[in-house]
C-alpha positions in Angstrom: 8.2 -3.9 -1.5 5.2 -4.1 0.1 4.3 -5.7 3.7 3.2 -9.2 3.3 -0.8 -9.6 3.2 -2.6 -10.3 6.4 -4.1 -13.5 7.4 -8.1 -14.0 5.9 -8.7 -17.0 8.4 -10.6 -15.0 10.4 -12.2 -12.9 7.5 -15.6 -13.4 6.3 -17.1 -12.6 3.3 -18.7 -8.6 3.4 -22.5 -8.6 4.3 -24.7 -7.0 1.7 -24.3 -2.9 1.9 -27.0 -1.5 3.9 -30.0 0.2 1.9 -28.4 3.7 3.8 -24.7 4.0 4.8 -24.4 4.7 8.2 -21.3 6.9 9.0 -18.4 5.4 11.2 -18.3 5.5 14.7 -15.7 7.1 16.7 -13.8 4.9 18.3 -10.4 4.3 21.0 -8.1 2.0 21.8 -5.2 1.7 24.0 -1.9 -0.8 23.5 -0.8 -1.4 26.8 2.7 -2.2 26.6 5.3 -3.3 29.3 8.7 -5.1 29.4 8.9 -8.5 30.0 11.7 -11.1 30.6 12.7 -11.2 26.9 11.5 -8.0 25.3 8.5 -5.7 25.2 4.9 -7.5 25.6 1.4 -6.4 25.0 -1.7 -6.6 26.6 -4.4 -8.6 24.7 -7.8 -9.7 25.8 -10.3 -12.3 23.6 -13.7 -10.5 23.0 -16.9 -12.5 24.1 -18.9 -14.0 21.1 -21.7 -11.8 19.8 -22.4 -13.1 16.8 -20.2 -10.2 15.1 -16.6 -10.1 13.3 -15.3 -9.2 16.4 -16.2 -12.6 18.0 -13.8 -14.5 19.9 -11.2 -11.7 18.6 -8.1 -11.1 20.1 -7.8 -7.7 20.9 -6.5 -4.3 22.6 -8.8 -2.8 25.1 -11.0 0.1 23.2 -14.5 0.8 22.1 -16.9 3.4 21.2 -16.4 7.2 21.9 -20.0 7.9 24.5 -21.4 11.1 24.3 -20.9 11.6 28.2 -16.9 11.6 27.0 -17.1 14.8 26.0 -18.3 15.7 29.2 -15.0 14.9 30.9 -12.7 17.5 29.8 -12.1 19.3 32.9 -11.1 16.4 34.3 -8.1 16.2 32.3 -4.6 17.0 33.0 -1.8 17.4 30.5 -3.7 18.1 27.7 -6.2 19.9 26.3 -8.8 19.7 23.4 -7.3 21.4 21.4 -4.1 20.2 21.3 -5.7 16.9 21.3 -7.7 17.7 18.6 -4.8 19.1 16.4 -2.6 15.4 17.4 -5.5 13.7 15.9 -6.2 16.4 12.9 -9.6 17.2 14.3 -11.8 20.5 14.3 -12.4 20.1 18.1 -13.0 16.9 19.9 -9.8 15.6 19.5 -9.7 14.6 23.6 -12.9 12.8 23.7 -10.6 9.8 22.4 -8.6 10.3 25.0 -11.2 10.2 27.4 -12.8 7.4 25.4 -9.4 5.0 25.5 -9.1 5.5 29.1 -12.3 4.3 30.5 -12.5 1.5 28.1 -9.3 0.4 29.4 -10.4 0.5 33.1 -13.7 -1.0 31.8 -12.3 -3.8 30.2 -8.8 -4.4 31.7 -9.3 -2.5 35.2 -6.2 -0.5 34.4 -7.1 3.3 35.2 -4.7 5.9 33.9 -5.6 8.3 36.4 -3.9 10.8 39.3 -5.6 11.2 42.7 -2.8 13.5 44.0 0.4 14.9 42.6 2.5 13.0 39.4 1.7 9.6 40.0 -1.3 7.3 38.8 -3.6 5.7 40.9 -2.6 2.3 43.2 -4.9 -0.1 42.1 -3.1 -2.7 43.9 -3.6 -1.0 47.4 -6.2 0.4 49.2 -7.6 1.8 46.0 -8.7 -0.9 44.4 -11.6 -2.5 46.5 -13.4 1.3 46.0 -13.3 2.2 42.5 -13.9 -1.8 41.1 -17.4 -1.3 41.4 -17.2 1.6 39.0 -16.0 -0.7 35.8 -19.5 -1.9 35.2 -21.6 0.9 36.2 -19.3 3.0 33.3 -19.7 -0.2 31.4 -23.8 -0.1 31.7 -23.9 3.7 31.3 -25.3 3.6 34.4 -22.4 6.2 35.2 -20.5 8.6 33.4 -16.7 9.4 33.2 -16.8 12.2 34.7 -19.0 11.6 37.5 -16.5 8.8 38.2 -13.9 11.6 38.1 -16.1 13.9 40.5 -17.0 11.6 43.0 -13.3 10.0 43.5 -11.4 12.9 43.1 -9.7 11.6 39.6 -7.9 13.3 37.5 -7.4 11.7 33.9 -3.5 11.1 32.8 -4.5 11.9 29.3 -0.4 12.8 29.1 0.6 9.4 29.4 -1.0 8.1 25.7 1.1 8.5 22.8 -1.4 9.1 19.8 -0.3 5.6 17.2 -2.7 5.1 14.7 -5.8 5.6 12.7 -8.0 2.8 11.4 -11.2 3.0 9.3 -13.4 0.0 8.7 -13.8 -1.4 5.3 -16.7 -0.1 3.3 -19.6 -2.9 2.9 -19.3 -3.6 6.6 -22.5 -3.7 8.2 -20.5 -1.7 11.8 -17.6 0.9 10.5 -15.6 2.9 13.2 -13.3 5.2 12.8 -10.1 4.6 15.2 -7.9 6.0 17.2 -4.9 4.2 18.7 -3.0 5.2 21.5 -0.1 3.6 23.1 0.7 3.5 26.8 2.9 2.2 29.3 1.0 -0.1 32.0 0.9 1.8 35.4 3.5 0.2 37.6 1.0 -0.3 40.6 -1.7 -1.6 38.9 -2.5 -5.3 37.8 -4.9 -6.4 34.7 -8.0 -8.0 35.0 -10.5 -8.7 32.4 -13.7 -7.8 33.1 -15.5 -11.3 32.3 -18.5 -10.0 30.1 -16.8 -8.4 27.3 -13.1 -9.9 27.7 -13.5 -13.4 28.5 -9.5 -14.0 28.7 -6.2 -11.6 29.1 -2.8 -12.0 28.4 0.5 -10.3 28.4 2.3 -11.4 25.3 5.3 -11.2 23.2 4.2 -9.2 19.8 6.4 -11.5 18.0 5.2 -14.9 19.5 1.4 -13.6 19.3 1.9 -13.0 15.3 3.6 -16.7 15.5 0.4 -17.8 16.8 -2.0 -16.2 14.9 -3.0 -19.2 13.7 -5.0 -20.4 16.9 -5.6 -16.4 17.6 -8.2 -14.5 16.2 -5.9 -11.2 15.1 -8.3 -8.4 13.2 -6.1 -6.7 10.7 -5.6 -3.4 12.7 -4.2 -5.6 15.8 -2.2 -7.6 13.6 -0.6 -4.6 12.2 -0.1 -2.8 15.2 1.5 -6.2 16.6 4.2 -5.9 13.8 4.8 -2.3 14.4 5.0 -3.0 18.6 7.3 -5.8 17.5 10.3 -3.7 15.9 10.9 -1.8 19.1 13.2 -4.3 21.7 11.3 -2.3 25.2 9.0 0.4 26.0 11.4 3.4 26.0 12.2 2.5 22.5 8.5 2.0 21.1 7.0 5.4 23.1 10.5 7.1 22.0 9.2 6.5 18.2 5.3 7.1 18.7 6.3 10.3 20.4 8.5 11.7 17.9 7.1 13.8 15.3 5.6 12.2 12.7 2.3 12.0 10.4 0.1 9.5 11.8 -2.1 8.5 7.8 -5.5 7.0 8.2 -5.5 3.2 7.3 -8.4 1.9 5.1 -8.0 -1.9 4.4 -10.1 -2.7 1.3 -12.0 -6.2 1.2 -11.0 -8.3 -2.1 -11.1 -11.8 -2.8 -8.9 -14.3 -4.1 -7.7 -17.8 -4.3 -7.5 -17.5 -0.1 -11.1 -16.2 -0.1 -11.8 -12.4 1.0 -9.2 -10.8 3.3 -8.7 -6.9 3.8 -6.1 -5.4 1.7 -3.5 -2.7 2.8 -2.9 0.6 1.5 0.4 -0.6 1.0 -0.4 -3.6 -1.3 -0.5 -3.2 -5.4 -4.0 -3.7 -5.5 -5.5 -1.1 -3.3 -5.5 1.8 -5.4 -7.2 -0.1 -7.8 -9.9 -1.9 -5.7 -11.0 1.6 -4.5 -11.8 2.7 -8.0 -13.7 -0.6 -8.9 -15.2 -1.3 -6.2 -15.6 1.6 -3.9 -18.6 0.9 -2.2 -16.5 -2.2 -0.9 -18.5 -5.4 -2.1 -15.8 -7.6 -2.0 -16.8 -8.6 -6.0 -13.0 -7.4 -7.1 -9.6 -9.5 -6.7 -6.6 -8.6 -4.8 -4.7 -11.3 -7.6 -3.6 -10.9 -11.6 -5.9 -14.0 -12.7 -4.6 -15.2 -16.1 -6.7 -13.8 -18.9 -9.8 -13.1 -16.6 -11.7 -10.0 -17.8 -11.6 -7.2 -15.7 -13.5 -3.9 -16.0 -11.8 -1.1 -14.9 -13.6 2.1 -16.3 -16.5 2.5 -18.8 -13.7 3.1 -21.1 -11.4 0.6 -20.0 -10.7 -3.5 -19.4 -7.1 -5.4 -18.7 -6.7 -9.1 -19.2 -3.4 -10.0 -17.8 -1.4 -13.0 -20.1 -0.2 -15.9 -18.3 3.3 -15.5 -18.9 4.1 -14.7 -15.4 8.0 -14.6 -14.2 11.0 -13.0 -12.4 11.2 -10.3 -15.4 7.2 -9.8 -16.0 5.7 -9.8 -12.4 2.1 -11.4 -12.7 1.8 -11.4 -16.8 1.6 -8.6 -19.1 -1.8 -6.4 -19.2 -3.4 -6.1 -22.5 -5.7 -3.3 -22.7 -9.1 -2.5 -24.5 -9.8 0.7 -25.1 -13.8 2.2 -25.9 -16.4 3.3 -24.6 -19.9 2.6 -23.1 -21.5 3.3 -26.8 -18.6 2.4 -28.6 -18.9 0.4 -31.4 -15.3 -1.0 -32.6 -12.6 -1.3 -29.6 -8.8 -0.6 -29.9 -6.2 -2.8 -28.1 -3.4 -1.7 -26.5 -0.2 -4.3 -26.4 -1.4 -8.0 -27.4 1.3 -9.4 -25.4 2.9 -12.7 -25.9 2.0 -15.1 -29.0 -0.5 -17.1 -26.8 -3.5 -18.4 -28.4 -5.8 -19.0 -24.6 -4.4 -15.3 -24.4 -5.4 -13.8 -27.7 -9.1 -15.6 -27.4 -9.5 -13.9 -24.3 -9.0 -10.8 -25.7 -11.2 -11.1 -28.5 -13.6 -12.6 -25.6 -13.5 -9.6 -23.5 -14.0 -7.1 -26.6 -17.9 -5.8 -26.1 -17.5 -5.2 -29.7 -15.1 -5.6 -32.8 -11.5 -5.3 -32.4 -9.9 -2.6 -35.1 -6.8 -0.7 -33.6 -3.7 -2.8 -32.0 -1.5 -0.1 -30.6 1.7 -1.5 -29.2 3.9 0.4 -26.5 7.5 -1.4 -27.6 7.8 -5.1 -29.3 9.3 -6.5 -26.5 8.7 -10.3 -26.5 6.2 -9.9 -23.7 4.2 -6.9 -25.3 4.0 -7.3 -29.3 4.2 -10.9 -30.6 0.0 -11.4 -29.8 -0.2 -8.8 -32.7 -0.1 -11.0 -35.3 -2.4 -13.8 -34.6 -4.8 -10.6 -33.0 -4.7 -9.1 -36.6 -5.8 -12.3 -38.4 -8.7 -13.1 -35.8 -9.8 -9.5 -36.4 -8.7 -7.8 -39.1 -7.5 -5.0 -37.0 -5.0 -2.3 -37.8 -1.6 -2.3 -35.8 -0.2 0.8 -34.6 3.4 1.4 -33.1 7.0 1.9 -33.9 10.2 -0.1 -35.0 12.8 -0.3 -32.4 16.2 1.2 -33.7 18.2 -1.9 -33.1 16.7 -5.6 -33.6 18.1 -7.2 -30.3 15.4 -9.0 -27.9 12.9 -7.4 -30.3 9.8 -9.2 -31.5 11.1 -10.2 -35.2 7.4 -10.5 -36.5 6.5 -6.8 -35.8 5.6 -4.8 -39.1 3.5 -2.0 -38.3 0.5 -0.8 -40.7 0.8 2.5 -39.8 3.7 4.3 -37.8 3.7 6.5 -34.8 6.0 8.8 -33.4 4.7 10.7 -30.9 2.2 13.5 -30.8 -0.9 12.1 -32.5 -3.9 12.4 -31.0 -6.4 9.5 -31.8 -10.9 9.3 -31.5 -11.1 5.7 -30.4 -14.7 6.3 -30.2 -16.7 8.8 -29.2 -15.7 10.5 -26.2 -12.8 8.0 -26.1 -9.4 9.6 -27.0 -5.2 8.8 -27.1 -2.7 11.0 -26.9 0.6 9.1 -28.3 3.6 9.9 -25.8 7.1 8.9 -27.1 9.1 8.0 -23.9 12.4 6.1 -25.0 15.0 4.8 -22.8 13.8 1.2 -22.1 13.2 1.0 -25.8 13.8 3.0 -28.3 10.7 2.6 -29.8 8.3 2.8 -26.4 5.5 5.0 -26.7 3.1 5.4 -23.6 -0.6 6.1 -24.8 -2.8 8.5 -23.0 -6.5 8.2 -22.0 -7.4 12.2 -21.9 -11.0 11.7 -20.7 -9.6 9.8 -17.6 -6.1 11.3 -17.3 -4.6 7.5 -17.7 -1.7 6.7 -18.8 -0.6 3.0 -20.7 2.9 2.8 -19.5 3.7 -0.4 -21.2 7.2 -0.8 -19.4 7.9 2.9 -18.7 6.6 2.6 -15.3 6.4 -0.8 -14.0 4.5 -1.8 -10.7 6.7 -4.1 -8.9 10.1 -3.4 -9.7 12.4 -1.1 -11.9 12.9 -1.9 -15.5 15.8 -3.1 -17.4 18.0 -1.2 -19.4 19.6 -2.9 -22.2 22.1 -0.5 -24.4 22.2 -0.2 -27.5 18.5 0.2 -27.9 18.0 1.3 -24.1 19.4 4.3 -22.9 19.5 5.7 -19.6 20.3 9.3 -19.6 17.4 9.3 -21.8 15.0 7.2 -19.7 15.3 9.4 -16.9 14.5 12.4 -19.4 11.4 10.4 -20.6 10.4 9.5 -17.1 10.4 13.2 -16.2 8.7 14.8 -19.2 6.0 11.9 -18.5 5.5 13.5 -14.6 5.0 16.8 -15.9 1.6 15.0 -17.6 -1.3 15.9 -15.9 -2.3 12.7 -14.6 -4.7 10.9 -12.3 -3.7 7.0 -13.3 -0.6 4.8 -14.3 -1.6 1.5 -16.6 1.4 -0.3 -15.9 2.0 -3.5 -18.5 3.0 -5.2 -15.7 0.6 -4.8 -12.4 -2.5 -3.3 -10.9 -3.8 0.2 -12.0 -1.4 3.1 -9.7 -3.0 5.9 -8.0 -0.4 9.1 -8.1 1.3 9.1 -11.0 3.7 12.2 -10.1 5.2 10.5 -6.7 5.5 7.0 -8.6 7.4 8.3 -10.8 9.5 10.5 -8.8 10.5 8.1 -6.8 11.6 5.7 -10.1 14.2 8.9 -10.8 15.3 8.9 -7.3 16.3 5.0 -7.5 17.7 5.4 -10.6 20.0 8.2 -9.5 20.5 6.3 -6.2 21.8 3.6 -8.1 24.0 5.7 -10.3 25.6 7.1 -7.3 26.6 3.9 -6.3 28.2 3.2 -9.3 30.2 6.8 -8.9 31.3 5.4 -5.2 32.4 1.7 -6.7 34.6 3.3 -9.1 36.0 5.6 -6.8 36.9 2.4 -4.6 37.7 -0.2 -7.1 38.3 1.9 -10.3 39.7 1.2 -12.8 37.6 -2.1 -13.1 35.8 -4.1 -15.9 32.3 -4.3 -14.9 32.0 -7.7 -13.7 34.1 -6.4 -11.1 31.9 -3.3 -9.9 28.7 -5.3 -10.7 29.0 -7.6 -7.5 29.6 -3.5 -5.1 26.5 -1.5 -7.0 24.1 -4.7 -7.0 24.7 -6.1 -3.7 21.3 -5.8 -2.7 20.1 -7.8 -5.7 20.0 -11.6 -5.3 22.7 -13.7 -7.8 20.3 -15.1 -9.8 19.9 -11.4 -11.3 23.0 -10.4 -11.8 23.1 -11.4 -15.3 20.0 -9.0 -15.8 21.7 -6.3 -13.5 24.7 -6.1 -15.8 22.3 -4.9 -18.5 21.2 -1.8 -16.4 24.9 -1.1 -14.9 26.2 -0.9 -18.2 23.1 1.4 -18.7 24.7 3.6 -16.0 28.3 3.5 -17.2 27.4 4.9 -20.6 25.6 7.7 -19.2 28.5 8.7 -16.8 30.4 8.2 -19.9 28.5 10.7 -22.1 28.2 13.0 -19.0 31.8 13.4 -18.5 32.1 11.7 -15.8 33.9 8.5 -16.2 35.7 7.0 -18.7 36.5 3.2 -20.6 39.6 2.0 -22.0 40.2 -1.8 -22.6 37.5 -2.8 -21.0 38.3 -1.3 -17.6 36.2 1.6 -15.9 37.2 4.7 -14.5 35.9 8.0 -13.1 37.6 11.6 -14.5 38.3 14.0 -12.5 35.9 16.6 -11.8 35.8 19.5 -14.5 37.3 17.1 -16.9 
């Protein structure tokens, strides 16, 4: 599951995109870390006001990469551009960052990571101190470069002791972008913080936990909130810089502004929606929503709008999508699963149709997915499209399709606008996933769902044959998932993959439960192979690890005799 979204009480609405889009500015900062009387803390200073999103933040030390940066590479030890540059996937530059996160943290928090002599940093607690304070503002001013600094004091900059962490980009449709770098460091033992008083008006050292728990009375940007959650984990410094120094790929994060019922906040690569926003909205307006609103319109291609039912629950996430499928000239629209048999539902789809309503293609008729049908065919005199499910349980009784499909066909919705019909049993026996060809978009129905797994309900789902279906569908050459439950998904291939991997996870639990409690009904083996699903789901559970039985059954690899469970031996 994904992280929980970030707090939008500090996070105005986007300004109007400038007539020319300027290009990020490279930026650095550095998390000073240390360990304190109960755990790791981190050093945070509150930014002046300016008038800016940044305003009254609280923050790390950091700020723009100066051209004079660049200038201070021979002033470096431990590290050179280009091994900098390859730590932070560069062409070359790669150690002006470096540079960049070091004076900005003497600047602001008159911490210098910095040898005058031998292995150790500089004393800025002794005799030091007094002689290079005046430097902090003339570096501050540009008055004075880096490297002079370096020059004239004899400095040489520990670019060795900062741990590359992360990679921020601004949202697009912010007036300022920058492009990131974060470093992590450990204070310098002989030195003491001090805000500088013009841009950092206040400095404290602070549990990562406690300053999340207060983030109502702090200002926290996004990236600082994040990187306070990921500093949190880690119980002292040798344990965060032990993990920020192993190998490992440091992505870029681009939060994407959305609103909602909260008002705009930034959303994380890691939420549902942010795959989708960066279609719809990808100059980063803020005019799309990081929430499923209940039969709201929403345009997601020329070819393309979802309006989600409001049957909302534990086993159909926000609602189930209903799909329209055309064209920017197209003159008669084709919908794909009409959902539940709700009337504010089915007016909303004829609502959102830019123009008549004559195909109804249904992926399975699910109770969720196929009742809508009939009250959709009456309103327009539209065609339905699907097939019957092989056995009758949970199956919407009113389903009678006008003309059959079985996989294979290839349908003009209008011009330019095509479906390829995909039969992919398993769930169902009847599920068919439909897909776009001009946009490489898939309808998965339930196939793929966004949120969570599906259920598996023998007789008429299978599971050996899901899995089949699930990787015939990843062989598609695809660009988009259209789940009927969720938010459009970016790569189809690794979604997917990673659906087979669960599944066969979970069936190798069930192979370890009956080697330990076999033979056992399974009620008994339910509570071992589900124990990481709450109670209230067990009921639904049993569904799927049946599922799982009857394919190690049919594989040869357990058996079932009055009710009890067993595995065969090997070769059996």
């Amino acid at each position: 599951m994904p992280a929980a979204p970030v707090d939008a009480s500090a996070f105005p609405a986007p300004a109007a995109a400038p007539a020319v889009a300027r290009p990020p500015r490279p930026a650095a900062t550095i998390v000073v870390v240390r360990d304190g009387a109960e755990g790791i803390e981190v050093l945070l200073s509150r930014r002046a006001e300016r008038g800016d999103h940044n305003s009254g933040a609280w923050v790390f030390p950091g700020g723009i990469v100066e051209k004079n940066d660049a200038l201070a590479h021979e002033a470096v030890v431990g590290l050179d551009d280009a091994e900098a540059s390859r730590r932070l996937r560069l062409a070359s530059g790669g150690l002006d960052y470096y540079v960049a996160a070091i004076r900005e943290c003497f600047e602001e928090a008159g911490l210098l990571f910095a040898r005058a002599n031998g292995t150790e940093l500089v004393d800025l607690d002794g005799s030091d101190a007094a002689r290079l304070a005046p430097w902090r503002g003339a570096l501050h001013r540009g008055e004075q470069g880096i490297a002079d600094f370096c020059a004239v004091e004899g400095l040489r900059l520990a670019a060795d002791r900062l741990v590359y962490l992360s990679h921020w980009l601004t949202p697009r449709g912010r007036a300022k972008r920058f492009d990131t770098r974060f470093f992590i460091a450990a204070v310098p033992a002989a030195q003491t913080a001090a805000h500088d008083g013009a841009e950092l008006l206040e400095q404290m050292w602070i549990a990562p936990k406690e300053a999340l728990a207060r983030k109502a009375s702090l200002k926290l940007l996004t990236p600082t909130q994040k990187t306070l959650e990921t500093i949190g984990r880690f119980a002292n410094v040798a344990a965060a810089m032990a993990w920020a120094s192993a190998p490992r790929q440091v992505a870029l994060v681009m939060p994407r502004v959305a609103s909602g019922r909260d008002g705009f906040r930034p959303v994380m690569p890691d939420e549902y929606p942010w795959a989708e926003l960066g279609r719809i909205d990808p100059a980063g307006h803020g005019n799309a929503s990081y929430e499923l609103v209940p039969d709201r319109a929403v345009r997601l291609s020329e070819r393309v709008i979802r309006v989600t039912a409001d049957n909302g629950s534990v086993m159909t996430g926000p609602g189930t999508n209903t799909y329209l499928i055309g064209g920017a000239d197209a003159e008669r629209w084709a919908v794909v699963d009409p959902g539940p048999a709700l009337d504010a539902h089915v007016d909303a789809i004829v609502a959102a149709a830019p123009g008549p309503i004559d195909r109804i293609f249904v992926t399975h008729t699910h109770k969720d997915h196929s009742p809508a049908a009939l009250a959709l065919k009456e309103r327009t005199g539209a065609i339905l499209l699907g097939l019957a499910p092989l056995h009758r349980e949970w199956q919407d009784g009113t389903f009678s399709a006008d003309v059959t499909l079985h996989g294979g066909e290839r349908i003009a919705i209008a011009e330019g606008t095509h479906l390829s019909v995909v039969h992919t049993p398993g769930h169902a026996s009847n599920h068919l996933c439909y897909l776009l060809e001009e946009e490489k978009t898939l309808f998965t129905g339930d196939h793929v769902m966004q949120a969570s797994t599906v259920v598996i309900n023998p007789p008429d789902g299978d599971m050996a044959t899901y899995i089949d279906s699930l990787r015939r569908v990843a062989a598609l050459d695809l660009d988009w998932l259209a789940p009927g439950h969720g938010f459009l998904m970016a790569e189809p291939r690794a979604a997917i993959e990673a659906i087979v991997a669960h599944r066969l996870k979970r069936e190798a639990k069930v192979v370890a439960a009956l080697g330990e409690l076999g033979p056992a009904p399974a009620d008994e083996l339910l509570g071992t192979v589900y124990a990481d699903v709450p109670q209230h789901l067990h009921a639904v559970a049993m569904r799927s690890l049946t599922a799982h039985l009857l394919k190690l059954r049919d594989d040869g690899a357990a058996s079932e005799s009055a009710g009890e469970w067993a595995l065969l031996p090997a070769g059996d």
